[in-house]
FIVOKOL-76122 format. One record per residue: y, z, x of N, C-alpha, C, O, CB in turn; residue in three letters; residue number from 1. Coordinates in steps of 0.001 Angstrom, whole numbers, plus 500000, padded with zeros to 6 digits. Each point is the difference from the previous one (the first is absolute). Last residue first. Glycine has a CB too. Example, Ala and Ser with C-alpha at 12.3 -4.5 7.8 and 13.67 -1.06 7.14 Angstrom:
BEGIN
    n_v    n_w    n_u   ca_v   ca_w   ca_u    c_v    c_w    c_u    o_v    o_w    o_u   cb_v   cb_w   cb_u res   n
 497750 507080 512850 501190 500060 500820 501090 500730 499230 501108 500169 500509 498264 497686 500675 SER   2
 494908 502075 499106 501190 500000 499110 501200 500000 500900 499981 500665 501036 498846 500581 497072 ALA   1
***
This chain:
BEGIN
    n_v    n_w    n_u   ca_v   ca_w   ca_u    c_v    c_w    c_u    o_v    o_w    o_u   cb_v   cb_w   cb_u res   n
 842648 531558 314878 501858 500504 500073 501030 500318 500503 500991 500208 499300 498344 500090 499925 UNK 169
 495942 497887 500638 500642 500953 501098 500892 500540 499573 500574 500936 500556 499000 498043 501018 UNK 168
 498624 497817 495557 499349 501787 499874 500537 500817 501294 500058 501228 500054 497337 498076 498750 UNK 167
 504533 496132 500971 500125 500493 498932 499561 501269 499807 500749 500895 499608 499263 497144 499865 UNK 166
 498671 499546 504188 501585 499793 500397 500288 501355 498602 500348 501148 500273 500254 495289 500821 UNK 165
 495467 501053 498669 499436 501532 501626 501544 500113 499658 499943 501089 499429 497771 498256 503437 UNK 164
 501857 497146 494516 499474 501657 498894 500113 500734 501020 500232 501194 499811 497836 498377 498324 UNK 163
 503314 496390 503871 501089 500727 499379 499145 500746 498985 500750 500610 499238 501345 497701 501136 UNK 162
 495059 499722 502536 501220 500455 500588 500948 500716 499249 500380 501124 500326 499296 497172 500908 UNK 161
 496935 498860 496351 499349 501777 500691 501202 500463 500666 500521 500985 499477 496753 498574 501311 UNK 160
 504051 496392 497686 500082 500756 498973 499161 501147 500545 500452 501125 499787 499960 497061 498366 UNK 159
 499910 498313 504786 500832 500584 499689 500266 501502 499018 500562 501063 500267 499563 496528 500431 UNK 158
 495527 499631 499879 500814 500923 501116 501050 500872 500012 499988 501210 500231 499417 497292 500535 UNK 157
 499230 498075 495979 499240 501215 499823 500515 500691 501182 500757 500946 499782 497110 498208 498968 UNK 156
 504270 496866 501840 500002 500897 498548 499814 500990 500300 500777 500801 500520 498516 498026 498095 UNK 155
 499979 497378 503929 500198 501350 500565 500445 500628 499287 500338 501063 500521 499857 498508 501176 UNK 154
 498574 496331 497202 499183 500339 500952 500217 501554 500690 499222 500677 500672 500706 496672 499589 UNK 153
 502893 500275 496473 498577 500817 499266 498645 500405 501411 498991 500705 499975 501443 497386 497125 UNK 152
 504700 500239 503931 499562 500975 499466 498652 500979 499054 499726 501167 499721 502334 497702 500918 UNK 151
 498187 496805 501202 500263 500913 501090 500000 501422 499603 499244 500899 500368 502019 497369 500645 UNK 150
 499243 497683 495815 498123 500369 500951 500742 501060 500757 500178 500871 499148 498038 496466 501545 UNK 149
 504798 502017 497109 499366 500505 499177 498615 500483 500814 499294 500996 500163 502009 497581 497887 UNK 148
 502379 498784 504069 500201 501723 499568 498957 500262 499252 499663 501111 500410 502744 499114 499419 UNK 147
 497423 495158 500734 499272 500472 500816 500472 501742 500203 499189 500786 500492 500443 496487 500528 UNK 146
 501341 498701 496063 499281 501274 498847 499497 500908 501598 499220 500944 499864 499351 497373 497026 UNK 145
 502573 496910 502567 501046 500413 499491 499925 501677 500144 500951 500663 499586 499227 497054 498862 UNK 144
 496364 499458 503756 500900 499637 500409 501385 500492 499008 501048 499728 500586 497237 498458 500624 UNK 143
 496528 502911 498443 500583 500711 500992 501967 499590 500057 500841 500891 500118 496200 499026 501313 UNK 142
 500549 500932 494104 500379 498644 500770 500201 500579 501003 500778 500950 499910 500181 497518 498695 UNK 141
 495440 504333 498827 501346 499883 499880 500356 498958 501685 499485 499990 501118 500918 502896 497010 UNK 140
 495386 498056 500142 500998 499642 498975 501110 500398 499782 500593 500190 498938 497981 499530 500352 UNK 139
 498796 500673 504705 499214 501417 498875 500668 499625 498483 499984 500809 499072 500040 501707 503007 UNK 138
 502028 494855 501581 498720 500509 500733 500126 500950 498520 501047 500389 499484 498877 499487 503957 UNK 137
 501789 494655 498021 499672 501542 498631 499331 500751 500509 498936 499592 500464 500851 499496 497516 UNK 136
 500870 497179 505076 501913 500184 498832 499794 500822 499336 500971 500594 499532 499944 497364 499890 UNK 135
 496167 501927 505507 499639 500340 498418 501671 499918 499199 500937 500792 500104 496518 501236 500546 UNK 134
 501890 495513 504459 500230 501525 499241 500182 499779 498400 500783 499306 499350 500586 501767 502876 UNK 133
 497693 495334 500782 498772 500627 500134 500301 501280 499377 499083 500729 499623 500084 498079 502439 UNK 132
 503776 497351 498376 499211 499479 499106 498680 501498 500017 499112 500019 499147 501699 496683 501408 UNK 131
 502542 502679 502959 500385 500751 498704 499308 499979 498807 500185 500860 499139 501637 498808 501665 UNK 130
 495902 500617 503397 500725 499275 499962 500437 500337 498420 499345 500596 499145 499720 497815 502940 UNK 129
 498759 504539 502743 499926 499315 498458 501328 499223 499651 501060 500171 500602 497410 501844 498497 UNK 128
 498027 498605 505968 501188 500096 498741 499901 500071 498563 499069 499551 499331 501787 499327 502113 UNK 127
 495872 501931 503520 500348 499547 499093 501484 499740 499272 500838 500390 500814 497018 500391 499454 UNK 126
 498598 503620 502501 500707 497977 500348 499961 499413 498558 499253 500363 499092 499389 498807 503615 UNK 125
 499186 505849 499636 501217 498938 499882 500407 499136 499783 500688 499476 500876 499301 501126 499752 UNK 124
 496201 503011 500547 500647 498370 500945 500947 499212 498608 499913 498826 499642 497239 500415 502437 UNK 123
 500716 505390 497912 499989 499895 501303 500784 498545 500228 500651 499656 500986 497043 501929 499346 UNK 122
 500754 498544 495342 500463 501584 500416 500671 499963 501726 501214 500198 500059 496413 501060 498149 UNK 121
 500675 494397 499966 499488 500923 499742 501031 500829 500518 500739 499661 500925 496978 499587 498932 UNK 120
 501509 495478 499150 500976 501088 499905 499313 501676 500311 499225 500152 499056 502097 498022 499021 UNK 119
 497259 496278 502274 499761 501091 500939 500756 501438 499781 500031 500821 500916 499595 497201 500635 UNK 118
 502221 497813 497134 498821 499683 500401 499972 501187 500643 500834 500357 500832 498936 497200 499224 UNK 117
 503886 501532 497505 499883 500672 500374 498534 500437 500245 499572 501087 499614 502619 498924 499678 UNK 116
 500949 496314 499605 499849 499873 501801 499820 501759 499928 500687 500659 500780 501345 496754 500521 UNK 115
 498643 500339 494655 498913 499758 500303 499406 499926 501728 499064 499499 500623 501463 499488 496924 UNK 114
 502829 504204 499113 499441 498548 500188 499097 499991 500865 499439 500974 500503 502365 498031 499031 UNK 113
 498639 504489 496849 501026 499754 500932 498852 498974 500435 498832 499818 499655 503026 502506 500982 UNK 112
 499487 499992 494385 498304 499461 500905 501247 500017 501450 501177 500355 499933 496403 497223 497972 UNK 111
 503900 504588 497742 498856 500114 499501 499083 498914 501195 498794 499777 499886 502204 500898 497204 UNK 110
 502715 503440 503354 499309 498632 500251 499071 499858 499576 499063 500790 500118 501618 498957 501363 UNK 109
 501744 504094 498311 500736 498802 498854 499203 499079 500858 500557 498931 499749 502301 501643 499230 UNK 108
 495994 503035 503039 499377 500449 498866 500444 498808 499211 499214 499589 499146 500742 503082 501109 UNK 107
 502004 497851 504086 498624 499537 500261 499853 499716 498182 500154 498847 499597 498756 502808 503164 UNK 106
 505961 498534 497057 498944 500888 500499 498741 498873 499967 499850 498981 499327 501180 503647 499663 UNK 105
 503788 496705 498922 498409 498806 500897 499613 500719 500746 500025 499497 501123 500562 498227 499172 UNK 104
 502816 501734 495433 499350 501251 500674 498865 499026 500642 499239 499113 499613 501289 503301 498585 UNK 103
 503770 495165 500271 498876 500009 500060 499370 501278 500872 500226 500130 501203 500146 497356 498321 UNK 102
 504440 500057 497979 499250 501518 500835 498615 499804 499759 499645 499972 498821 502182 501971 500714 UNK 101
 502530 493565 499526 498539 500954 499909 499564 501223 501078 500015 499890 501226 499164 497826 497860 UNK 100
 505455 498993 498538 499571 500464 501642 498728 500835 499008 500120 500578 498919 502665 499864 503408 UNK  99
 499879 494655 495984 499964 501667 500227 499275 500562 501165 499661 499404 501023 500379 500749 496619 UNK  98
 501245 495382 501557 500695 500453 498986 499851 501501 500341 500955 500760 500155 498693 497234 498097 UNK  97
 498791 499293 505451 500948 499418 499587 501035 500365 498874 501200 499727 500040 497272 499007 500907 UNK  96
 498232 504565 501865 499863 498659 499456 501369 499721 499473 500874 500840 499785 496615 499303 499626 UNK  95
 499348 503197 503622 501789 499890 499838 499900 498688 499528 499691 499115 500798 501573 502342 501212 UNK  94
 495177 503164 498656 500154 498405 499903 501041 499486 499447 500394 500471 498933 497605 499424 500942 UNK  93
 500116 504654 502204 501222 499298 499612 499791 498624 500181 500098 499335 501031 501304 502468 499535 UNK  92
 495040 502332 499699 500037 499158 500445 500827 499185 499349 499414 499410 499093 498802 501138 501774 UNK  91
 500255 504632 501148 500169 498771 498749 500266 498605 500282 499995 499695 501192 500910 501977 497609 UNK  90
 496593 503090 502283 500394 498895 500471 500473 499270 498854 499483 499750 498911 499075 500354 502985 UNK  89
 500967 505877 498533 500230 498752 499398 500228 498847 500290 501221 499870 499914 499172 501316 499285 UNK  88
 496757 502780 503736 501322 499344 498991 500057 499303 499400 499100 499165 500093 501743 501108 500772 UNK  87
 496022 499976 502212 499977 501195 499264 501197 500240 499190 499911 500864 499128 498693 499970 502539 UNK  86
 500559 495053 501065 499066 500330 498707 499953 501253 499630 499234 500191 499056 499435 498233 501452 UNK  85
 502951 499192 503208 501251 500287 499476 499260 500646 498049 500527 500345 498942 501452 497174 503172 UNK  84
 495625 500642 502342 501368 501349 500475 500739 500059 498748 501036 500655 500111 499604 498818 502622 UNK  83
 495632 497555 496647 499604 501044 499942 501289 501483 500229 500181 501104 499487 497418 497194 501253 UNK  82
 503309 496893 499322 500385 500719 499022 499294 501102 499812 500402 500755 499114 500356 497511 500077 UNK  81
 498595 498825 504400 501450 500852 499649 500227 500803 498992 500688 501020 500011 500123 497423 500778 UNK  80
 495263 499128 499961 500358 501186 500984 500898 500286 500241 500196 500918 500797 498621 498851 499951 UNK  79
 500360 496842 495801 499447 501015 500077 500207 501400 500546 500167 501089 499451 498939 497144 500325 UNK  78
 504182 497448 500326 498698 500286 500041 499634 501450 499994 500657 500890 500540 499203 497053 500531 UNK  77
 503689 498892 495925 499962 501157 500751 498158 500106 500868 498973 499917 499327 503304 501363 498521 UNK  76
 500215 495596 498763 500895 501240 500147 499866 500263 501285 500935 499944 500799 498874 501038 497070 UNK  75
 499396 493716 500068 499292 501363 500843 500632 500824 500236 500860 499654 500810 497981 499442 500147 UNK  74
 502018 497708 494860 500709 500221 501655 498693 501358 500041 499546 500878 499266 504174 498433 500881 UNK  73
 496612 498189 495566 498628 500652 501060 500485 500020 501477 499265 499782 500963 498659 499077 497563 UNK  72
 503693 501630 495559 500357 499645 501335 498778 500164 500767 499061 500742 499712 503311 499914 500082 UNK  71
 500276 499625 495624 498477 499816 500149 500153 499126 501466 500374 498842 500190 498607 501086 496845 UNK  70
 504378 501284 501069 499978 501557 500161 498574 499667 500226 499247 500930 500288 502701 500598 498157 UNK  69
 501353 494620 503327 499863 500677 498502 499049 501591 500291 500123 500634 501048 499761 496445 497404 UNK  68
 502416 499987 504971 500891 499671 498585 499404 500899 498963 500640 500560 499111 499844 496839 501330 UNK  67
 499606 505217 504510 499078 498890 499432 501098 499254 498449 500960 500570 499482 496068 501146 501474 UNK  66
 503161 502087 503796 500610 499038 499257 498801 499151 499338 499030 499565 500620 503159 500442 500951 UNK  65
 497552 505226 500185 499459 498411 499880 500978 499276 499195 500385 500405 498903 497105 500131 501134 UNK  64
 502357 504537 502840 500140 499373 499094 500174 498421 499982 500628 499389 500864 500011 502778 498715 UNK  63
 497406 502858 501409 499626 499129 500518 500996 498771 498641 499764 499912 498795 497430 501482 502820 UNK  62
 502240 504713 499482 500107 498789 498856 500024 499165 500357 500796 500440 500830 500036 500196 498006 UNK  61
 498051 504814 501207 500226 498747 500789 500195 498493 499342 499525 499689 498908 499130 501746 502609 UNK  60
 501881 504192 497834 500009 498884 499649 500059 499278 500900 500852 500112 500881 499796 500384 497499 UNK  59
 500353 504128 501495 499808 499922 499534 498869 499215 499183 499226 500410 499135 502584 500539 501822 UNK  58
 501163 499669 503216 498828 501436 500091 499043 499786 498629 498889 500527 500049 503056 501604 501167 UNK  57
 499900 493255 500645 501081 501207 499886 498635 500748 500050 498877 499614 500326 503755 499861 498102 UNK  56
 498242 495160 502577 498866 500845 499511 500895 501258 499945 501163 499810 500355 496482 499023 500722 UNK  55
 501342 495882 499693 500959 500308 499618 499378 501538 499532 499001 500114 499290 502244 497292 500244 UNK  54
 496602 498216 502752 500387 500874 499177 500911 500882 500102 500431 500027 501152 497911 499570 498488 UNK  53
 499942 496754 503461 500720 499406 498708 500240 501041 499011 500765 499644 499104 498148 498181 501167 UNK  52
 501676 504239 504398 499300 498714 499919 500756 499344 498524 501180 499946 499655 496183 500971 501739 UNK  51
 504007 503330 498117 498814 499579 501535 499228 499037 499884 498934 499988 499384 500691 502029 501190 UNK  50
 505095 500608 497359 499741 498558 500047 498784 500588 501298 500207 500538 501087 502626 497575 498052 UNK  49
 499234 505315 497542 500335 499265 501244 498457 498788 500220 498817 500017 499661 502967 502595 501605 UNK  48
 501879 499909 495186 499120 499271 499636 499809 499758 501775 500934 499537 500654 499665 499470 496362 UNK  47
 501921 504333 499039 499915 499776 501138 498578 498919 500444 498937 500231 499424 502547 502227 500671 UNK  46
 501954 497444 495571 499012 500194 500340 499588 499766 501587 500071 498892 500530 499777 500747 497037 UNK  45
 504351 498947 500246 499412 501262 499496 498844 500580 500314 500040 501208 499771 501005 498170 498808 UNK  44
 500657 496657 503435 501007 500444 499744 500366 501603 499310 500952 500764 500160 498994 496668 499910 UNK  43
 496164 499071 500620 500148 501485 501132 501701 500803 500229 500404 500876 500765 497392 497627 500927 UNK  42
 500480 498229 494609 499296 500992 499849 500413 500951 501767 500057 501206 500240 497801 497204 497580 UNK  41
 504189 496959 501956 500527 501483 498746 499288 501002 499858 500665 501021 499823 500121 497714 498760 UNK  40
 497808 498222 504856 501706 500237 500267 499924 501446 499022 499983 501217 500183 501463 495729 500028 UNK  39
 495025 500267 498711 499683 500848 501159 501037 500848 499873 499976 501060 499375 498881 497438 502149 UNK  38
 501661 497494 496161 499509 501120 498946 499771 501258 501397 500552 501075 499766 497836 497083 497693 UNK  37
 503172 498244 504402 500747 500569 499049 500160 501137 499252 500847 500867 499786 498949 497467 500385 UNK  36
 496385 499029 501656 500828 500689 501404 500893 500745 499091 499669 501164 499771 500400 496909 502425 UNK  35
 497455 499164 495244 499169 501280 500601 501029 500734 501054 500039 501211 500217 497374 497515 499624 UNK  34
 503593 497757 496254 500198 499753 501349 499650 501369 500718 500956 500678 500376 500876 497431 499176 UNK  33
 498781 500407 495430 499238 498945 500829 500275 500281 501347 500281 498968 500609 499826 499270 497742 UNK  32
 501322 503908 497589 500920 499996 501399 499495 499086 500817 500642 499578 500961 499916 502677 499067 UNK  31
 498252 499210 495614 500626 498755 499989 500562 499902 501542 500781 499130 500385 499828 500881 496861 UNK  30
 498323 504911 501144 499255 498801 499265 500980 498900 500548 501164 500351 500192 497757 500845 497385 UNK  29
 502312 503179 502754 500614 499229 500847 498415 499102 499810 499427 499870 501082 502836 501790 500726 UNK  28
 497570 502283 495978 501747 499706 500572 500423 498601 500053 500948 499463 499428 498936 502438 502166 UNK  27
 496071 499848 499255 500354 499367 498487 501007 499721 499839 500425 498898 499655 498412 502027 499419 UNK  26
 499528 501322 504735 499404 498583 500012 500490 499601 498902 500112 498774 500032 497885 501413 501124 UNK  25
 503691 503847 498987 500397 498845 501751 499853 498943 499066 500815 499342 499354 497930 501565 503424 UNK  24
 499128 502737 494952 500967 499586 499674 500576 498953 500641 500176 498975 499343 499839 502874 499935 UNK  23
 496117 499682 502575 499654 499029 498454 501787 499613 499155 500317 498957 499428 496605 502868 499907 UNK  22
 502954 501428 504544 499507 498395 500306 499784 499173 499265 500284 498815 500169 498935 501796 501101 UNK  21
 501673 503749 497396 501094 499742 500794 499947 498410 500817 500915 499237 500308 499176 503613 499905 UNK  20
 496065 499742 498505 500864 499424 498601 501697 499856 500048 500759 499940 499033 497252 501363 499601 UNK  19
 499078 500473 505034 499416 498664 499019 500653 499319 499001 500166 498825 499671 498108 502177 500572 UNK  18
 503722 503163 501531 499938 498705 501344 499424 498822 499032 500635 499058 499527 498563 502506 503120 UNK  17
 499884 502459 495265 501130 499796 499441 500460 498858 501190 500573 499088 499403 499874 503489 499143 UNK  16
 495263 499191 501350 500431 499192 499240 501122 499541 499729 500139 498949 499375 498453 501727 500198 UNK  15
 500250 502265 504452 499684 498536 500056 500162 498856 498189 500245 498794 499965 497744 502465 502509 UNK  14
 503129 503626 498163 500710 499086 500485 499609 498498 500061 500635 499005 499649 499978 502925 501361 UNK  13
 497070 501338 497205 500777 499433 499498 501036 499172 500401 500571 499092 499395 498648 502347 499736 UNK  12
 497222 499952 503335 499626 499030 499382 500993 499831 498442 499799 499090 499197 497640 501316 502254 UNK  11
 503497 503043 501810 499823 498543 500770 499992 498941 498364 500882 499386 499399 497165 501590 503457 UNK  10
 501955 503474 495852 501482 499815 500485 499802 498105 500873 500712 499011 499821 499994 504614 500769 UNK   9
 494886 498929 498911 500503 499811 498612 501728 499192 500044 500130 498889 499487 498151 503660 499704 UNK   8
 499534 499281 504693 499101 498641 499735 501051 499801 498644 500893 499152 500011 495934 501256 500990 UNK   7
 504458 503591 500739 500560 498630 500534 499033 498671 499517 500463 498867 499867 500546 502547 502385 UNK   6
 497826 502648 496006 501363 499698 499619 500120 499036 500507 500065 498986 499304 500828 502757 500442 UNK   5
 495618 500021 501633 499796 499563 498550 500760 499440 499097 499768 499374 498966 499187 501991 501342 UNK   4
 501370 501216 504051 499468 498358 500404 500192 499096 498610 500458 498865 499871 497402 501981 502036 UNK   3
 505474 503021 498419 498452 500151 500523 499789 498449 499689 500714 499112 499532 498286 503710 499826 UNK   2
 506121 499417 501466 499230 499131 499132 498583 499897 500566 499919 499781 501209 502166 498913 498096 UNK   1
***
């Protein structure tokens, strides 16, 4: 298999994991209890725990108890989430009736707080809080609809992969 292949074969893989999580999480709406919900997704999904995230070859994911889906628990600072930004971050908010997927790449923030006096390239610092990742990015809901963002982010990609896959024959 040449490089062109394996990128192509990964990043399917990685959708079919994703959407293997969106199933989990739905599944199991009402569970009110993040640990639980944890339990079951690594029941299918390989998931290893560093620090507060949660992460595979695919996906990383950080997950928040809150009552409702309009939340401002602090996720995550910055300079963590730079390690985990070339992938997909998400972000599991575990509420009382249902459970929310929030895509929270650098790019889904629309600000980070206010202890990031001085941010530059070189220096680091800060958090974002749930209140800070975009619920709509390009009009579509990040929180029901996040296969879609993901997948339109790497669409076009895909689809060159499989015409190189197709004229090879």
């Amino acid at each position: 298999m040449n490089y062109t292949e394996k990128i192509y074969f990964w990043k399917l893989q990685m959708w079919n994991t994703i959407n293997s999580l969106i199933k989990i999480v739905s599944d199991n709406n009402g569970i009110n209890d993040k640990e639980k919900l944890i339990a079951k997704l690594k029941e299918s999904i390989f998931l290893e725990k560093k620090r507060s995230v949660y992460t595979n070859e695919y996906f990383s994911i950080r997950f928040s108890k809150a009552q409702t889906f309009n939340f401002s628990n602090t996720i995550l600072s910055l300079s963590v989430l730079k390690e985990y930004d070339n992938n997909p971050f998400i972000v599991c908010v575990v509420c009382p009736d249902k459970n929310y997927l929030l895509l929270s790449n650098t790019t889904f923030l629309k600000k980070i707080s206010h202890s990031s006096h001085n941010l530059s390239i070189n220096n680091i610092k800060g958090s974002f809080n749930g209140s800070d990742i975009f619920k709509i990015y390009d009009k579509i809901e990040n929180s029901s609809k996040i296969a879609l963002i993901i997948l339109k982010n790497y669409s076009s990609y895909i689809k060159l992969l499989a015409l190189i896959l197709i004229f090879k024959g």
